[in-house]
C-alpha positions in Angstrom: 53.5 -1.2 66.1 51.7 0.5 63.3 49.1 2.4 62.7 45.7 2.5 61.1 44.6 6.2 60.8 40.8 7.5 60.7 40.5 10.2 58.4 41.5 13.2 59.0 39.7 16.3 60.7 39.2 19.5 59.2 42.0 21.0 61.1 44.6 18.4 60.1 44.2 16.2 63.6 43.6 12.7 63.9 41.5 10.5 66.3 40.1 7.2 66.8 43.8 5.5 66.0 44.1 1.3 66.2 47.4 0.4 67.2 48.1 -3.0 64.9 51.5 -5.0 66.1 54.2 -4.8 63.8 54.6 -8.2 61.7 55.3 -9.0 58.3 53.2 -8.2 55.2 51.1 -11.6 55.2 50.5 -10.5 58.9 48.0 -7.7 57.4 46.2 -10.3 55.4 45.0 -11.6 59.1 43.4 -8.4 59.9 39.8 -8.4 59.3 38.5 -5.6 57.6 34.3 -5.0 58.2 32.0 -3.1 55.8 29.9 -0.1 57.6 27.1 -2.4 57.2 28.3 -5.2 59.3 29.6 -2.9 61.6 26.2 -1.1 62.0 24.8 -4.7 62.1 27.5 -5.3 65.1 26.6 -2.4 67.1 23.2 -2.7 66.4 22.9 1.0 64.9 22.3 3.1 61.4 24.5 2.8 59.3 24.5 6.5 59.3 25.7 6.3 62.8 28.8 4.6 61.8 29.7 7.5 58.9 29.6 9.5 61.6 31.6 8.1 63.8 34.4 7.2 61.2 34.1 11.2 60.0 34.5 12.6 63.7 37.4 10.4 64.0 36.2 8.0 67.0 36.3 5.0 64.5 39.3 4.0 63.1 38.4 2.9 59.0 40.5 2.3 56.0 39.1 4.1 52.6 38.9 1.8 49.9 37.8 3.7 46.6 34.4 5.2 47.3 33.9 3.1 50.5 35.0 2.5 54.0 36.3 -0.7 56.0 36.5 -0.5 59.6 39.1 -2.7 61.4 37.5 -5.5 63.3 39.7 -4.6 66.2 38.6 -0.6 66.5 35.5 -1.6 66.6 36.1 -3.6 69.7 38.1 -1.0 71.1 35.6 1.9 70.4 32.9 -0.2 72.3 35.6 -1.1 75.4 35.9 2.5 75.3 31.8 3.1 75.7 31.0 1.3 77.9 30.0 2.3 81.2 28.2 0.8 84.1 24.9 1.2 85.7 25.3 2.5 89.2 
């Protein structure tokens, strides 16, 4: 499998990997990428919300020049992780 990697920490760590199964290049192509704004849209939250989690490492995102696109599937996998149920 490979690996899309949230930026990196101040100390050098990682978190808030996506695990992407291992294919061939036109396998990537599949993967759909979200802006911060359809994310926030999504999770029904600021957009500033999202920054932060993609800069604490808790959301996976990909840089592309000036802006950031979060993997459809860490998004889904950050809210799996989140949830919790009423008692």
């Amino acid at each position: 499998m490979s690996t899309i990697e949230s930026p990196r920490t101040p100390g050098g760590s990682t978190r808030g990997n996506v695990d992407l199964p291992r294919r061939s290049d036109s396998s990537l192509s599949e993967v759909r990428f979200l802006t911060v704004a359809e994310v926030a849209s999504l999770m029904r939250v600021s957009k500033m919300t999202v920054y932060r989690l993609v800069h604490s490492g808790d959301l996976s995102a990909v840089r592309v020049g000036r802006s950031f696109r979060v993997p459809e599937r860490a998004v889904h996998a950050y809210l799996r992780g989140a949830f919790i149920e009423a008692s």
